[in-house]
N, C-alpha and C positions, 0 to 999 in steps of 0.2 A: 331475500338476504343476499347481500356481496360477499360474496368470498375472496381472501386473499390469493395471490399467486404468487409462484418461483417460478423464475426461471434463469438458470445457469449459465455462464458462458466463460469462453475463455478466449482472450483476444489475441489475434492471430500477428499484433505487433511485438508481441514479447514470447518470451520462453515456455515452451507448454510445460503445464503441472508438471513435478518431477516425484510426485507419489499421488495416493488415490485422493485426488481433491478435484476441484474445480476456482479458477482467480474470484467469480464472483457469484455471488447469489442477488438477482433483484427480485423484491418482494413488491407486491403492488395491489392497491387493496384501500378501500379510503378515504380516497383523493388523496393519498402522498404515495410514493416513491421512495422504497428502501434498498440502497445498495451497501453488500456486509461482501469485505474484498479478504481471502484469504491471507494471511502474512506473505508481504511478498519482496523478494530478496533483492541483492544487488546482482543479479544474472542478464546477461543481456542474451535479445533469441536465438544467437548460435550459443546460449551456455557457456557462456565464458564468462569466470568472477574477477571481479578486478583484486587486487591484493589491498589494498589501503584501503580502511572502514569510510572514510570518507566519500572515494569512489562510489563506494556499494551504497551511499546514503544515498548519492544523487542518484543512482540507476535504478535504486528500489522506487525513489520518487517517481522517477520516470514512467515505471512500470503501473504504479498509481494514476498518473494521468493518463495511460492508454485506457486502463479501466475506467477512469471518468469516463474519456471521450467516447468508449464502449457504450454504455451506459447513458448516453446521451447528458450528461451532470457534471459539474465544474467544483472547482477547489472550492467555492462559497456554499456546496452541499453538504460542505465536512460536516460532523456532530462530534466524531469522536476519532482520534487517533493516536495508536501506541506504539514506542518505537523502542524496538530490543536489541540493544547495542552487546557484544561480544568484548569489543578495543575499544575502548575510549577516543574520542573526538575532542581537543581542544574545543572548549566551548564555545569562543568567539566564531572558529569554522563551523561549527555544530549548527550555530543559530543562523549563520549566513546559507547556509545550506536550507534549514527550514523556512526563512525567509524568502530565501529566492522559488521556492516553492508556495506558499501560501498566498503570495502576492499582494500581503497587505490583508489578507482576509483573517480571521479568527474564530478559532475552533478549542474543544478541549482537547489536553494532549497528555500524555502519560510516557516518560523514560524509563523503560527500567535497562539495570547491567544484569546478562545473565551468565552465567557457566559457560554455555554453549548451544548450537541450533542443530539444525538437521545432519547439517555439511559441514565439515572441521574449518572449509575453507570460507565459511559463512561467516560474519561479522556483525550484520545488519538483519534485521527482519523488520518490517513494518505492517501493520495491518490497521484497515479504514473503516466506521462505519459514516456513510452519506443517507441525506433524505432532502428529499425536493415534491 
């Protein structure tokens, strides 16, 4: 019998965990390939948030594609992505931001507005699941 694996990492291009987590989990097992990426912000690796939600959309994304490229997996491994916005994003900027991230590719996605996140100065969380 195969048994599945984890194994965890955190990539050394972005900002380390800033509580008891880890950026991602790959499960492997199958013949496919599951990566499940913790919410992950607009912080860039010196820890520095940018003030405007829109900022923090592109730097979360960023942060997302170091985890692809961790991960050896590209934006066309998306399955599922949900993005929890604090400030609202004019939608047309909103979409061009996800756009210019997805690259034409298509995944499912989920917006929601919440209260608030970890950090008052947080606006943005994003969190991925990929499989390849």
């Amino acid at each position: 019998m195969r048994r599945n694996k984890n194994e965890t990492n955190n990539p050394l291009t972005i900002h380390p965990p800033v509580g008891p987590y880890v950026h991602q989990v790959i499960n492997t097992g199958v013949g496919l390939k599951w990566l499940t990426l913790s919410g992950q912000i607009g912080m860039t690796k010196e820890k520095s948030i940018p003030e405007l939600a829109s900022e923090q959309l592109k730097l979360a994304f960023k942060n997302i594609q170091s985890n692809l490229n961790m991960a050896e997996m590209r934006v066309k491994d998306l399955v599922k992505v949900t993005i929890y916005l604090v400030d609202d994003i004019p939608l047309e900027e909103r979409s061009t931001i996800i756009n210019d991230f997805l690259q034409g590719e298509e995944t499912t996605m989920t917006l929601l507005y919440v209260k608030g996140l970890a950090n008052p100065k947080l606006k943005v969380e994003i969190d991925v699941i990929a499989c390849r």
